[in-house]
C-alpha positions in Angstrom: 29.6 -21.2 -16.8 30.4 -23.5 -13.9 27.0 -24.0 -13.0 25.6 -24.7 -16.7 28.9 -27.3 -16.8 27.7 -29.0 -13.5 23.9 -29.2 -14.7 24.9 -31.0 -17.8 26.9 -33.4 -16.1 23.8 -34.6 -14.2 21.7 -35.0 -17.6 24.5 -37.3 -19.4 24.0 -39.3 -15.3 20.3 -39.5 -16.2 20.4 -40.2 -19.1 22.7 -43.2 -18.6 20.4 -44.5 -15.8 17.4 -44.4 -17.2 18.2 -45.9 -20.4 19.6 -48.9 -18.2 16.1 -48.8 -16.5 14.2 -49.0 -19.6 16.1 -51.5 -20.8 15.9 -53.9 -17.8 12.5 -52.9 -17.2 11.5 -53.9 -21.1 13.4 -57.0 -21.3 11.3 -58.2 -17.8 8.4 -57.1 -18.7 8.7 -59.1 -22.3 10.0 -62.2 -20.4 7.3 -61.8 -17.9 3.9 -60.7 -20.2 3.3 -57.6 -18.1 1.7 -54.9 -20.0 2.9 -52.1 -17.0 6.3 -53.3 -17.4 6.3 -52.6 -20.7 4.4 -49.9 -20.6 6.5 -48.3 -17.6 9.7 -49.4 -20.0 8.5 -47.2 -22.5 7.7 -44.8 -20.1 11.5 -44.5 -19.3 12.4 -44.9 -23.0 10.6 -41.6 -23.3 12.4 -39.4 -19.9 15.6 -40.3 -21.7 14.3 -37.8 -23.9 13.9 -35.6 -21.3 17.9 -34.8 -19.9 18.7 -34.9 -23.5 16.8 -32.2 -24.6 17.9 -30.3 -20.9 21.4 -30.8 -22.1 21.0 -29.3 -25.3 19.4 -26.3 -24.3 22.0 -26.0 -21.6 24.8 -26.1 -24.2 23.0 -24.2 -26.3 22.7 -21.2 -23.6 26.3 -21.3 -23.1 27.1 -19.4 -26.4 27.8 -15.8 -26.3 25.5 -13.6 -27.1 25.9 -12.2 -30.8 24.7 -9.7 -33.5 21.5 -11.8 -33.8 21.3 -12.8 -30.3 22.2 -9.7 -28.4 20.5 -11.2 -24.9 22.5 -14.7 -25.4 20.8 -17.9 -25.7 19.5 -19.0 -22.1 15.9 -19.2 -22.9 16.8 -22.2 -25.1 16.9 -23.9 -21.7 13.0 -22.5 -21.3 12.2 -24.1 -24.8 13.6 -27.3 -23.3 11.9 -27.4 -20.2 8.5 -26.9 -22.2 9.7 -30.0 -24.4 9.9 -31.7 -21.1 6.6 -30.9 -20.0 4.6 -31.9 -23.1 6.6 -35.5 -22.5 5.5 -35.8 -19.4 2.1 -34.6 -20.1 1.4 -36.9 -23.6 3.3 -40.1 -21.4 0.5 -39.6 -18.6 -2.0 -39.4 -21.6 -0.4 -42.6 -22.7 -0.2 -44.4 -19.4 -4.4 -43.7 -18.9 -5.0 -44.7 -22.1 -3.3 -47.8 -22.1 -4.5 -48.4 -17.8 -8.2 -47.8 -19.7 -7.5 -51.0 -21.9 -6.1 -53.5 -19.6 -8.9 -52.5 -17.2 -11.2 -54.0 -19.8 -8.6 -56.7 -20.7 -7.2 -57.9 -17.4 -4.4 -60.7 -18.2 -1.8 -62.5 -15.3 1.6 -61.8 -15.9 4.4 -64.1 -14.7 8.1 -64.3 -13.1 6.6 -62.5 -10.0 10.2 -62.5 -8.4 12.2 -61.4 -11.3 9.1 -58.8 -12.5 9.4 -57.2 -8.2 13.5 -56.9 -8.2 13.3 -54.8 -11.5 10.9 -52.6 -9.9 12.1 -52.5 -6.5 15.6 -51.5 -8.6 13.9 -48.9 -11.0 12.2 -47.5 -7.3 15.6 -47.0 -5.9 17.4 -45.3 -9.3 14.4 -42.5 -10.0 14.4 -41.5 -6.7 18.0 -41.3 -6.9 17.7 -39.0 -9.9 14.8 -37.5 -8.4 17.1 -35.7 -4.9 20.5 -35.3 -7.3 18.8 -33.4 -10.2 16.0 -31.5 -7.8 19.7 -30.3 -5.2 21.8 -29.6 -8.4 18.6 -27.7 -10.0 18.1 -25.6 -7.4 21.8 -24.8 -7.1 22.1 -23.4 -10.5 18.5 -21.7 -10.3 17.2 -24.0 -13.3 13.9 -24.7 -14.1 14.6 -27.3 -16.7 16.2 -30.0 -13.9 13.8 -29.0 -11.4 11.3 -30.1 -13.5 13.0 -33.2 -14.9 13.6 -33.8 -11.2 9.8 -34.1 -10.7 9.8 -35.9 -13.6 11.9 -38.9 -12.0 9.8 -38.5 -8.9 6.5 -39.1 -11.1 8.6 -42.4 -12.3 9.4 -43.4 -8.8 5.7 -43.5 -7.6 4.4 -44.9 -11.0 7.2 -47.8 -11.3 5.3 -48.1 -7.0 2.2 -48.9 -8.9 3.6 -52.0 -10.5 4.0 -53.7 -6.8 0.2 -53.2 -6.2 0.2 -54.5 -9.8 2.3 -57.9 -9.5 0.6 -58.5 -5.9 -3.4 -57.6 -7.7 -2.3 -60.6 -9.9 -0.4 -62.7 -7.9 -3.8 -63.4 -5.8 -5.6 -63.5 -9.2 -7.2 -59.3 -8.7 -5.6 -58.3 -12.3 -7.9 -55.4 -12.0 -5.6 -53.5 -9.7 -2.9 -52.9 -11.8 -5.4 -50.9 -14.1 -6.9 -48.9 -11.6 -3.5 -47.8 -9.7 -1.9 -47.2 -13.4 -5.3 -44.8 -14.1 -4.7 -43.0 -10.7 -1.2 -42.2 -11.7 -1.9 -41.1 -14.8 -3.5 -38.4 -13.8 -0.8 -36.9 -11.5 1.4 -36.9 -14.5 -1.2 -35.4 -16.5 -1.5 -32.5 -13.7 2.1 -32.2 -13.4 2.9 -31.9 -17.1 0.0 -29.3 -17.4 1.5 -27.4 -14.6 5.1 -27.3 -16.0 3.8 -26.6 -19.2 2.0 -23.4 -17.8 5.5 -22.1 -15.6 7.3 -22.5 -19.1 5.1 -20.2 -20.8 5.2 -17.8 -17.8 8.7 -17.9 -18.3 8.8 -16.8 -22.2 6.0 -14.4 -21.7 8.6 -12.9 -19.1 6.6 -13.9 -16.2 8.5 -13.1 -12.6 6.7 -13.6 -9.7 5.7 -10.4 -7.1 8.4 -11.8 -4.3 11.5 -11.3 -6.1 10.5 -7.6 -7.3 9.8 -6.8 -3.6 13.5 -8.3 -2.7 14.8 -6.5 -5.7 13.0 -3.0 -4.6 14.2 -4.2 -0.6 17.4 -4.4 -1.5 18.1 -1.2 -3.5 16.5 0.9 -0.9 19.1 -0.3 1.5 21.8 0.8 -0.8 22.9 4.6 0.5 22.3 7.3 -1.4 19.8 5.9 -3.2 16.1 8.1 -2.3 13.6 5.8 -4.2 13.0 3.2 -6.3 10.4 2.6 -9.4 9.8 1.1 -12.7 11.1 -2.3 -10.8 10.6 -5.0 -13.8 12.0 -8.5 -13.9 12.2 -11.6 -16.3 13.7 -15.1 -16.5 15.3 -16.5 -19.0 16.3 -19.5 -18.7 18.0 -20.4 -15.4 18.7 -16.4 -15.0 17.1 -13.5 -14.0 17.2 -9.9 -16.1 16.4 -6.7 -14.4 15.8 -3.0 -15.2 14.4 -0.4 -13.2 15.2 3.3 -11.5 16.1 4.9 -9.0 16.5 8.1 -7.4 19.1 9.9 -5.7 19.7 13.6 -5.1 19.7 15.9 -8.1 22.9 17.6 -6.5 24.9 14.8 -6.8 27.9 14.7 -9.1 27.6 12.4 -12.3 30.3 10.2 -11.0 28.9 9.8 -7.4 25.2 9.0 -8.7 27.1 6.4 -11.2 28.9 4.8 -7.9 25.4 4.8 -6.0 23.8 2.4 -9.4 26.9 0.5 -9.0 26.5 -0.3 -5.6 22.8 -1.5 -6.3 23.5 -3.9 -8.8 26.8 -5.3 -6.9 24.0 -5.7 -3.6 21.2 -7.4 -6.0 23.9 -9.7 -7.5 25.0 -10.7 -4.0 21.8 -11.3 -2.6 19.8 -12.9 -5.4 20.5 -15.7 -7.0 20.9 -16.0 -10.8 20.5 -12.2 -11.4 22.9 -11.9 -14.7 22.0 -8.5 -16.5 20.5 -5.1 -14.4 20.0 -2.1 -16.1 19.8 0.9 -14.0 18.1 4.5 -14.9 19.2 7.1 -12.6 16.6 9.6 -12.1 17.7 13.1 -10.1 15.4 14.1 -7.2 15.2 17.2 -5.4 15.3 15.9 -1.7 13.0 17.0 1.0 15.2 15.8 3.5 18.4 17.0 4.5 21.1 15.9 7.5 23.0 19.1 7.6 26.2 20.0 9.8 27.2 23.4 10.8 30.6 24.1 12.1 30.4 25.9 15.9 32.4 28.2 18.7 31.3 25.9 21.8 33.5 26.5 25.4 34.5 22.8 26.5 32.7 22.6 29.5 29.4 23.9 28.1 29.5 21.0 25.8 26.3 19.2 27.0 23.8 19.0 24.2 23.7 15.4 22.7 21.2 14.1 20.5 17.2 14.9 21.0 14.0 13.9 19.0 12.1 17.0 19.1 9.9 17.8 15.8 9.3 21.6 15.2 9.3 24.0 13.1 12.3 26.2 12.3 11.0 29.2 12.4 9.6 28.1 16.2 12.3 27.6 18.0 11.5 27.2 21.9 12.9 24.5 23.3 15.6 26.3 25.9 18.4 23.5 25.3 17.6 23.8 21.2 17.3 27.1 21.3 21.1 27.5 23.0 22.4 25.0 20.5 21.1 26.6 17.7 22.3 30.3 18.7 26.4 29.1 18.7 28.1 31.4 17.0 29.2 29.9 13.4 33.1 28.9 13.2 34.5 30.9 10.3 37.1 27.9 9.8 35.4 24.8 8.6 38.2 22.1 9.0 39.5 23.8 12.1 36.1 23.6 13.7 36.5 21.9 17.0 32.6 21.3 17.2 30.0 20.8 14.2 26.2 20.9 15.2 24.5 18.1 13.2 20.9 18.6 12.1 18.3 16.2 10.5 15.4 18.1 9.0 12.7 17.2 7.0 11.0 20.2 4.8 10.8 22.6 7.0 10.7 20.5 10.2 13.8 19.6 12.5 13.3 16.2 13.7 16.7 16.2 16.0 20.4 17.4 16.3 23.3 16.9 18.2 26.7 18.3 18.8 29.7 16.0 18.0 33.3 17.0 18.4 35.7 17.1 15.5 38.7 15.0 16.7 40.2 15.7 13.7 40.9 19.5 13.3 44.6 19.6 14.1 45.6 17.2 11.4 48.4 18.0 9.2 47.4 15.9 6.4 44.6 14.6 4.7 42.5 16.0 6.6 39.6 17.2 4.3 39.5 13.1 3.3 39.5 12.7 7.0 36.6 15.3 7.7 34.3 14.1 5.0 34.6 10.3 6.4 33.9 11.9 9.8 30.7 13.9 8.3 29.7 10.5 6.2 29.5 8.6 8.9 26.7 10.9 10.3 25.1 10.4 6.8 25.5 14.5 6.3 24.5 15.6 2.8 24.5 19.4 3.4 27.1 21.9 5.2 27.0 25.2 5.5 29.8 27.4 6.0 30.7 31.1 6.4 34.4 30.0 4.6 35.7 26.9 3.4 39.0 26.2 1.6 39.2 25.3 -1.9 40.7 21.8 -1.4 38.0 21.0 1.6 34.8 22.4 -1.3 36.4 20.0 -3.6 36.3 16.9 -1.7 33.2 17.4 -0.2 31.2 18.3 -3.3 33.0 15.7 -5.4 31.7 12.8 -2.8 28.0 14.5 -3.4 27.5 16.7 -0.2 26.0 20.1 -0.9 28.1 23.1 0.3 26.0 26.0 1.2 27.7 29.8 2.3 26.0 31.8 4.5 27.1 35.1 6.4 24.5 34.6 9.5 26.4 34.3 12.2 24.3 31.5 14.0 23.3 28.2 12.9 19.3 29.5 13.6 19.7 32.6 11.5 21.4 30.5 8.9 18.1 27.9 8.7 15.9 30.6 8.6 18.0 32.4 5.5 17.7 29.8 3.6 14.4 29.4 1.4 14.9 25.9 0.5 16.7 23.0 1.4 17.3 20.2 -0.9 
């Protein structure tokens, strides 16, 4: 609401300006018989049109949406901007035609002095609108000022053409003012065809390929989540609306794969500008993957098996310092475990482990909280256990990490007992 508030501020400031332009310019160019003044004058008349119509359709967007208009009303700032475009596209129209007549009508024009002050102060306004409504359209992500930010730029450069103008006829070359006037023309012509196109990208829900990839970027860094598809996104008006899915682990509880969707859309809002509505489908997955711990009986000082990056099959064991790790005898106490063996396996395949110590087995309180931020922080989605006490199960499976029992009494026998690991 702030930003909408701040964007029609600028269009009641450019509209005031340019009327004082247009006026200024038209009374000159009257006093002074030049057809570009005039022209130009009416030229302005016409872009006060322009924040007018911006600042309707940004008042209009501010109402809430309704029975009739359950999505709200931003795209009434689209509808503007396309109002915009066709100005400046019929003024450039205008503009050639009228460069077209004096080119085969050439007539002096004179007050050179009074005619070059205007101009040189009609220079310095538009391209004071041009920076304040292009910085303040960018701000609050809208199209609309962009573009009548362009527009004032167009103004600035054709308002230059009148100084070739005045000097063409000054030294009795009234052709000039023609021929600059024709060039200029047809930038606005190509400008106003341009913005006319981007509007009707944006109503036909148009959103370019970049902000999908940041969109798709930014919700695989989110944890939890597995994948990410069905990515679609639309402007409408100055914001952006969103839907798409994503995929976490099918053995997650309701509540956990609801806090993973609301971490995506609080990490999309934060890193993307003018994102207003997401709608997230949550699809369950059956992971291949799995980062699984396994509480251990280690002695203290044979505690010298950190992390390695060896790939290999389970059921293939070889590796000397693996193959010690992974014949530990299982703790039967989970939380009391002094030593877990962590293990990250893909499918079938181990790609590494290590040992960690559990620092926090002899606390009194908490301590199943306690474990579970300890195991988290190794990004551990699966445990398996021989015993584990009712409060521990509950807080581990109610955070979304997959409890398994075995009676193998080694972490190897264990792998290979189990058929499939999600």
């Amino acid at each position: 609401m702030e930003k909408i508030e701040k964007g029609k501020k600028v269009m009641v400031v450019s509209a005031i300006l340019t009327l004082f332009v247009a006026i200024l310019k038209g009374i000159i160019g009257y006093i002074s018989g030049s057809v570009a003044l005039i022209a130009d004058a009416l030229h302005s008349l016409s872009d006060v049109l322009g924040p007018i119509a911006v600042y309707v359709g940004l008042k209009i967007s501010q109402k809430k949406p309704n029975m009739k208009f359950p999505y709200g009303y931003s795209r009434a700032e689209t509808l503007a901007s396309l109002f915009v475009s066709f100005i400046i596209f019929l003024t450039g129209v205008e503009t050639l035609r009228q460069s077209i007549d004096k080119f085969f009508n050439p007539s002096p024009i004179s007050h050179y002095g009074a005619v070059i002050i205007v101009v040189l102060i009609s220079i310095g306004i538009t391209y004071y609108l041009y920076k304040y409504k292009t910085k303040v359209g960018v701000e609050i992500g809208s199209d609309a000022m962009i573009g009548e930010g362009a527009h004032s730029l167009v103004d600035a450069y054709t308002t230059v053409a009148i100084l070739f103008a005045v000097a063409g006829s000054y030294m009795g070359y009234y052709i000039v003012e023609p021929i600059v006037g024709g060039i200029i023309s047809f930038i606005v012509i190509g400008l106003g065809l341009k913005m006319v196109k981007n509007d009707i990208y944006t109503l036909m829900d148009f959103c370019d390929g970049e902000t999908i990839n940041e969109i798709k970027k930014i919700t695989l860094s989110v944890k939890g989540v597995e994948g990410a598809h069905n990515i679609k996104a639309r402007k409408s008006g100055p914001f952006i609306h969103c839907d798409m899915h994503i995929e976490v682990d099918e053995e997650l509880p309701f509540k956990v794969a609801h806090e993973i969707s609301e971490n995506v859309e609080k990490e999309i809002k934060n890193n993307i500008q003018n994102i207003n509505g997401i709608i997230i489908h949550t699809d369950p997955i059956m992971k291949k993957d799995a980062i699984i711990a396994i509480p251990i009986i280690v002695n203290d000082n044979e505690v010298n098996l950190m992390e390695t990056n060896n790939s290999i099959n389970k059921t293939t064991i070889t590796n000397s310092h693996m193959e010690k790790a992974f014949n530990y005898k299982i703790n039967d106490k989970f939380a009391t475990a002094k030593y877990f063996l962590i293990i990250e396996m893909d499918c079938d395949i181990i790609n590494g482990y290590k040992i960690i110590e559990n620092t926090l087995n002899k606390l009194n309180r908490k301590k199943a909280m306690a474990i579970f931020d300890l195991l988290y922080s190794y990004d551990v989605n699966t445990v398996i256990v021989k015993n584990i006490g009712a409060g521990m199960d509950n807080t581990l499976r109610s955070r979304g990490i997959k409890i398994i029992k075995t009676d193998k009494d080694t972490p190897k026998d264990a792998l290979l007992d189990i058929k499939k690991i999600k």
